[in-house]
C-alpha positions in Angstrom: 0.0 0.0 0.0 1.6 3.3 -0.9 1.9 6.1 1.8 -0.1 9.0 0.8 1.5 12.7 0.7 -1.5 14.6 1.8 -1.2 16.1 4.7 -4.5 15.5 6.9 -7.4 17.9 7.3 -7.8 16.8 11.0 -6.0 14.6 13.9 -7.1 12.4 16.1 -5.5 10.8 19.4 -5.1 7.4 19.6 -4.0 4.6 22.1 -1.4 2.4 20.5 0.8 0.8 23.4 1.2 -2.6 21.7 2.2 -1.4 18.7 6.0 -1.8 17.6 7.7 -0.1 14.1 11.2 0.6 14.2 12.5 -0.2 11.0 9.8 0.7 7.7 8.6 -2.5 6.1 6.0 -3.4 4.4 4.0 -5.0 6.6 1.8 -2.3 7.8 -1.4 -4.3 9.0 -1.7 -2.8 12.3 -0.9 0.8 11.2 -3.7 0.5 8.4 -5.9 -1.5 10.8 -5.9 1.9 13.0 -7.3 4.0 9.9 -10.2 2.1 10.4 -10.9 4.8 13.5 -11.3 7.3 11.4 -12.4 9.3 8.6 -10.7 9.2 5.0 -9.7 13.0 5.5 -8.0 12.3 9.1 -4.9 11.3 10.2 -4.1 9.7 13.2 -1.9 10.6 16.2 -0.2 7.7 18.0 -0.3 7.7 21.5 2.3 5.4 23.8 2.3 5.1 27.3 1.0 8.8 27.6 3.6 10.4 25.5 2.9 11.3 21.5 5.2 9.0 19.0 4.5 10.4 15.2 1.2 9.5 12.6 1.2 6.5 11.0 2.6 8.0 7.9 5.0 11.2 9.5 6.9 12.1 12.2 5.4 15.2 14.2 7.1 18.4 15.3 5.7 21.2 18.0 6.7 24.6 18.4 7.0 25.1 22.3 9.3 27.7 24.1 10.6 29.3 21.1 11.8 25.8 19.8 11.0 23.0 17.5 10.5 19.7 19.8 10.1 16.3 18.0 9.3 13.2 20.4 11.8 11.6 22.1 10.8 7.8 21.3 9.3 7.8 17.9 7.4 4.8 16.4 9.9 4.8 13.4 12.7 8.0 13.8 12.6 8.8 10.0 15.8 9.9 8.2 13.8 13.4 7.4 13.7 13.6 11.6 17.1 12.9 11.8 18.6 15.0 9.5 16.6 18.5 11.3 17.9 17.3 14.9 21.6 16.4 13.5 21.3 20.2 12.2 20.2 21.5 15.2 16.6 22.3 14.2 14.6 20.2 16.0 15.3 19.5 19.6 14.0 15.5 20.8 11.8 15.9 24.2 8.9 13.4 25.5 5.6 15.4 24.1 2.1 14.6 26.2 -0.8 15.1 24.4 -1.7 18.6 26.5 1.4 20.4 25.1 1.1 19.1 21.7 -2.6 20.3 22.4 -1.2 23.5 23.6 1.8 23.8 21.1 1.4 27.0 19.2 2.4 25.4 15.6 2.0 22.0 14.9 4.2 20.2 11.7 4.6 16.7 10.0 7.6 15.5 8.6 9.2 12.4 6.0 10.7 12.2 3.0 7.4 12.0 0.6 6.2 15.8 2.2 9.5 17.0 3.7 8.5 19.3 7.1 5.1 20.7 6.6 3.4 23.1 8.9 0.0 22.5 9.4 -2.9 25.4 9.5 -3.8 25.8 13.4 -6.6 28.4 12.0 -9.4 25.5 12.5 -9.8 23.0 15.1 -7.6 19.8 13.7 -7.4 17.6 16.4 -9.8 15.7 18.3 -9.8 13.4 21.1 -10.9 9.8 21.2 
C-alpha cells in the first residue's frame, strides 16, 4: 500500500501501546488497521504510554518555548527527523498530548512531504 503525501485535514489521538515499528517494512497491517478509527480526511496521532510518537505516515514536530520539539521515542525515527535534529533544528523531548494540544504550531515530517506546517486556524485535532 503506498503512503499517501496529503497532509490531513484533522488529527485524532489514539491509544497504540502494543504497537512496535522501528524499521519501515512493508508490513503495515496494524498501522492500516488503525485508519479504520477514522475518517478518510483524518490522520491519526499515535499515543504510547502517555507520550505522543508520530502518525502512522509522518513524524510530528511542536513549536513550544521558542523551539522546535520532535518526540523523544518515535514509532519509526525517520531519516527526514534525523537529518533537522543532527542540524540542530529540532530538539528530541517526550511530548504529552496537553502540550502538543497547547503547542502554538504543529508540523509533520518524511521524506514524501519533507516538514510541513500544518494550519492551526481550525480546530484539527480531536480526542478519542
Amino acid at each position: 500500500m503506498p503512503l499517501k503525501t496529503h497532509v490531513p485535514a484533522r488529527l485524532k489521538f489514539i491509544k497504540a501501546d502494543e504497537i512496535e515499528y522501528p524499521w519501515k517494512f512493508a508490513d503495515r497491517q496494524k498501522l492500516d488497521a488503525l485508519a479504520t478509527q477514522v475518517s478518510d480526511a483524518s490522520g491519526i496521532v499515535l499515543v504510547q504510554r502517555g507520550l505522543i510518537t508520530d502518525t502512522t505516515t509522518a513524524n510530528i514536530a511542536i513549536y513550544s518555548d521558542k523551539q522546535w520539539l520532535t518526540p523523544r521515542i518515535p514509532l519509526l525515527p525517520g531519516t527526514t527527523r534525523a537529518r533537522f535534529i543532527h542540524e540542530g533544528w529540532l530538539q528530541e523531548a517526550d511530548i504529552t498530548p496537553d502540550m502538543f494540544m497547547a503547542a502554538s504550531r504543529l508540523a509533520l515530517m518524511n521524506a514524501l512531504i519533507g516538514f510541513r506546517e500544518l494550519n492551526l486556524s481550525k480546530k484539527i485535532i480531536t480526542h478519542n
